[in-house]
Structures are given as C-alpha cells and as structure tokens.
C-alpha positions as CSV (number, residue, x, y, z in Angstrom):
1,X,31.9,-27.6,28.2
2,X,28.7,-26.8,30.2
3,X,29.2,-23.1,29.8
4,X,29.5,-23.4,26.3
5,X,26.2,-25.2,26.1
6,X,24.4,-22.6,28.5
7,X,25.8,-20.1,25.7
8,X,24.6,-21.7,22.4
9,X,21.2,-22.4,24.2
10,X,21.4,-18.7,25.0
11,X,22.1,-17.3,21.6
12,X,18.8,-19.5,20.4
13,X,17.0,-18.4,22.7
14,X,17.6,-14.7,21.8
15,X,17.3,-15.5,18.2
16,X,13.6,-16.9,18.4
17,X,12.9,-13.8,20.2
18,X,13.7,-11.5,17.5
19,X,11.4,-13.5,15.2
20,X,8.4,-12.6,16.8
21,X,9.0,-8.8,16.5
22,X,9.0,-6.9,13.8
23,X,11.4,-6.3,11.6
24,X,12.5,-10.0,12.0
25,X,13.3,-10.7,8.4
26,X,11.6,-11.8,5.0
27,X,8.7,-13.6,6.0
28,X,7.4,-12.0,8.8
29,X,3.6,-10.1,8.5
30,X,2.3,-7.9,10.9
31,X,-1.1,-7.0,11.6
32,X,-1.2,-3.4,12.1
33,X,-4.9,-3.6,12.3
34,X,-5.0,-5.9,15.6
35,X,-1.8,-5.1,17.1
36,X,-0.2,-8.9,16.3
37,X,3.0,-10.0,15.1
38,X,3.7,-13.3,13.0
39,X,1.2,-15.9,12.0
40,X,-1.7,-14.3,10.4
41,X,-3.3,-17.0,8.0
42,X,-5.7,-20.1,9.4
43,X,-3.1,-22.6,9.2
44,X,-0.8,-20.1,11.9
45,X,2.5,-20.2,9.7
46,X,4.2,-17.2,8.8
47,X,2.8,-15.7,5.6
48,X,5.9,-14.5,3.3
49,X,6.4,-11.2,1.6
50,X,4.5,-12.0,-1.8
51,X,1.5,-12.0,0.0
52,X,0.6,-8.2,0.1
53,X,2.2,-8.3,-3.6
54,X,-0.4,-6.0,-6.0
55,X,-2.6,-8.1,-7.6
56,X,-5.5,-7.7,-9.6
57,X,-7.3,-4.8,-10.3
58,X,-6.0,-1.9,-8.7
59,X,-8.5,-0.7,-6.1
60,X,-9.0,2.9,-5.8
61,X,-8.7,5.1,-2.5
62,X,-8.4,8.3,-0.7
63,X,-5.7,10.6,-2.4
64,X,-6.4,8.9,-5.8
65,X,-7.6,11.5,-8.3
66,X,-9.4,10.3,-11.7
67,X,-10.6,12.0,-15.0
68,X,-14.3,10.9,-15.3
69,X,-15.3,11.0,-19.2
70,X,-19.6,11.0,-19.8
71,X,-19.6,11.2,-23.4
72,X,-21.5,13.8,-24.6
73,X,-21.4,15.2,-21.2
74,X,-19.0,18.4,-20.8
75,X,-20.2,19.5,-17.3
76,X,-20.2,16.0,-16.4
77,X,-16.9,15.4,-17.9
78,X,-14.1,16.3,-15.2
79,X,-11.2,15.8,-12.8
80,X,-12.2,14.0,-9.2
81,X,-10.6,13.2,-6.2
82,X,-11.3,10.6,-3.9
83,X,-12.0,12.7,-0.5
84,X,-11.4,11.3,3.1
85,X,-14.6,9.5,3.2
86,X,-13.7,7.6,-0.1
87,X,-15.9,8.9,-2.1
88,X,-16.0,11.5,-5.4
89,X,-18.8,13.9,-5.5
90,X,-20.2,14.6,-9.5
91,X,-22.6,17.4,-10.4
92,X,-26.4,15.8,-10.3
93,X,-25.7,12.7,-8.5
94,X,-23.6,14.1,-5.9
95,X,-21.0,11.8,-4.1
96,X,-20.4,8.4,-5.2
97,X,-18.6,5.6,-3.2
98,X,-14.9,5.2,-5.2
99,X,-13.1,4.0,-2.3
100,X,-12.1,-0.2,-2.5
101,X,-13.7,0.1,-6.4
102,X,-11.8,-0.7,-9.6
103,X,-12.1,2.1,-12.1
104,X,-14.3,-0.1,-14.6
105,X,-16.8,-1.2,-11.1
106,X,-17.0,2.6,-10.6
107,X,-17.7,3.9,-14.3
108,X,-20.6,1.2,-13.8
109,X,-21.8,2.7,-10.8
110,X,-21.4,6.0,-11.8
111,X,-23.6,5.1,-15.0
112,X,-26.4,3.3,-13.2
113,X,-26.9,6.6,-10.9
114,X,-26.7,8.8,-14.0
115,X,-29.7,6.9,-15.5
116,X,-31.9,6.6,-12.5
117,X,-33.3,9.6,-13.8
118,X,-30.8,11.9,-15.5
119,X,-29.3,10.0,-18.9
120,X,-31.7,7.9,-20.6
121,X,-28.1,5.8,-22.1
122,X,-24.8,7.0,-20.4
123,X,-21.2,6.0,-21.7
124,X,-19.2,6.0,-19.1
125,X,-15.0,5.7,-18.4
126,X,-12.8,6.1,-15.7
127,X,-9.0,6.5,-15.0
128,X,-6.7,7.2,-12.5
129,X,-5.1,10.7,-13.3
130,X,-2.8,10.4,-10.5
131,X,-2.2,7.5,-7.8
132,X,-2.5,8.4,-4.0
133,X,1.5,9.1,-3.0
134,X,3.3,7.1,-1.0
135,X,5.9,8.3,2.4
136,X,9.2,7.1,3.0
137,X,11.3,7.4,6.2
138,X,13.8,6.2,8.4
139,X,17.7,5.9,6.9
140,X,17.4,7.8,4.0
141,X,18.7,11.1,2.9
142,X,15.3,12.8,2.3
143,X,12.4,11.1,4.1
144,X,8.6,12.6,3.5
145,X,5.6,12.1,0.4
146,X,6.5,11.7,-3.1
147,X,4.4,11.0,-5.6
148,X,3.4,7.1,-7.2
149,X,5.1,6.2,-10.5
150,X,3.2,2.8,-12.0
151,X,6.1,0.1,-12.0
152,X,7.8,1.1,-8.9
153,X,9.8,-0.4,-6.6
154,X,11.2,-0.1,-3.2
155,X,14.6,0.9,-4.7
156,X,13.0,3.4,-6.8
157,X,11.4,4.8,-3.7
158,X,14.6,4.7,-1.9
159,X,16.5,6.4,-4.8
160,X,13.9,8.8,-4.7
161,X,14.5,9.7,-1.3
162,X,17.8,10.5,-2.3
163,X,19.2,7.0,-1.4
164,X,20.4,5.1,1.8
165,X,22.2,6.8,5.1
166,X,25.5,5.4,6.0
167,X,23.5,3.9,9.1
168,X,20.9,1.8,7.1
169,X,20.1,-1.6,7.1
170,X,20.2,-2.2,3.1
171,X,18.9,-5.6,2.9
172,X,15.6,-6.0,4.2
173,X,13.3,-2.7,3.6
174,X,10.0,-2.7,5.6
175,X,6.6,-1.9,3.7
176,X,3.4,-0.9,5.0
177,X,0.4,-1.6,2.9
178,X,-3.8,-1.1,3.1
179,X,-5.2,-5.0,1.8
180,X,-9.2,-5.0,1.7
181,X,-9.4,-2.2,4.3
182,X,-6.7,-3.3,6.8
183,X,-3.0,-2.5,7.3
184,X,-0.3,-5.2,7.2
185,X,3.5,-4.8,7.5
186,X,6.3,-6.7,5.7
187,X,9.7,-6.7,5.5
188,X,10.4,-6.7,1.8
189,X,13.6,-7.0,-0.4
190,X,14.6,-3.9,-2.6
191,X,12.9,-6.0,-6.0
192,X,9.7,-5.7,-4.1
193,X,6.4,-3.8,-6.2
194,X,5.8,-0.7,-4.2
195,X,1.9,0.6,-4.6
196,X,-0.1,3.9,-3.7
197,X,-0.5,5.0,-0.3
198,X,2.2,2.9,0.9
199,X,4.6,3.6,3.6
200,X,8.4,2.4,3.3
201,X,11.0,2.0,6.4
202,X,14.5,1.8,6.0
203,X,15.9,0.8,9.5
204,X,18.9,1.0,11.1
205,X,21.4,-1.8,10.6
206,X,22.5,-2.5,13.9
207,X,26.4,-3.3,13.2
C-alpha cells in the first residue's frame, strides 16, 4: 500500500515538472525574450493560447513589402520593402520608419514628410503587397520558409509543408510569434490563426 502511494505521489510530481517547460500543453507562454517559462501576466497565472491571437491592425515589419501610391506622383509611386532596420527608404524623403506601423499610421507619416517641403497637399495610400513569410520545422515532410497566405492557419502551414511525419505529435503544434517587439511561444491547436514572420514546431510525440 505504501509503495503504491510513493508511486502516485511520484507520477505528480513528474507531471508538475513537465508544466513548467515548454511544450507543456495549451496554455503554456513562454517568454523567449527573457528566457522564462509560464506565468507571464501581473496576476502570475498561465496566459492561454488566444493571447498572441492577431488582433487589430496588422503591424507591419521586416520582410513585409508594400506598394506605396502618391497620387499624382509616378516616381514616387512604387514597390518597398521593409529592410532589416524596419524601415522603407522613398526617393526625396529617404527612409521612413515602417516597422511596428499600421499601413494607414504609415501613409500618414509618409504624407507629413512629403509636405515638409516637397508636396504642398499629398494623397497618400499604403498596402501590403506581400506579408513577411513564415518557417516551419520539426515533424514535417518539408520543413523551411514559405510564403504568408491572409487566413491561414497552422494546418495550412502544416499541409504546406507537405504534412505531418509518422513521428509527430499532431495535437498540440508550437507557435512562435513577435507581439510589440518581443518574442513569445505557445503551444497552439491546429484551428490556431497563423501570422507573418512566424515560426511553427511540430514535435515529436513521444509514444
């Protein structure tokens, strides 16, 4: 009777020590910013997978490339890609901060700079031409870069990749993602909004 107690107190005991690592299971964030593992919000409880969710605006980065329209503008008018410092760099007013921007903050921006001086009135747009791509790895048959399709998901991605090993884990699929300049990991189920510049694992199941 002992023995079986020492064994169920065991098992616990090896159970709670998977939760803190990553790759525990829905629910757990990591902060690959600081290095730390589980509770990241004030209240120090576990912050669940619809937390990195897209929301809002989507917020341009490196990789992203955008069609820039100045009515009335031709050699203003033009494909740009946000370079590794974040920003686009335009004829005349030379490079201009894209990086953490909607498309409609920049267009603004852009305009401002183009009438300090330059265009007395400036009509200004701005779209994403093509998203930053995201990678995929681990147990799948074709790991590497593909490019961002709006709408999907991490079972798009994975299908993409030419679809699970026999060796994967298919349940829980783990999703790196930049949030207001810093990195956070989650492990995500298959229904979970991918978006640009993200990374996707697929582990290995481990029976």
């Amino acid at each position: 009777m002992k023995r079986s107690i020492l064994l169920v107190a065991a098992a616990a005991l090896a159970v709670a020590g998977c939760a803190g690592r990553p790759g525990a299971g829905p629910g757990t964030l990591v902060d690959t910013t600081r290095g730390t593992v589980g509770p990241v919000d004030p209240r120090g409880t576990l912050v669940p997978h619809e937390q990195i969710m897209p929301r809002g605006p989507y917020l341009l980065d490196t990789g992203d490339r955008l069609r820039v329209v100045v009515f009335g503008q031709e050699g203003l008018t033009n494909s740009y890609a946000v370079d590794a410092t974040g920003a686009i760099a335009m004829p005349l007013i030379g490079l201009v901060p894209a990086a953490g921007r909607s498309t409609e903050v920049l267009a603004r921006e852009i305009a401002a700079k183009l009438r300090g001086g330059f265009i007395r009135e400036p009509s200004v747009s701005v779209e994403v031409e093509t998203y930053r791509p995201f990678f995929i790895m681990g147990e799948v048959a074709a790991g590497g870069q593909f490019p961002f399709v709006t709408g999907m998901t991490a079972q798009n991605a994975i299908a993409i990749a030419g679809g699970f090993t026999p060796r994967a884990n298919r349940w829980n699929i783990e999703v790196t993602r930049k949030i207001n300049g810093q990195l956070y990991r989650a492990d995500v189920p298959l229904t979970h909004p991918l978006a640009p510049g993200d990374t996707v694992v697929v582990r290995e199941r481990w029976f």
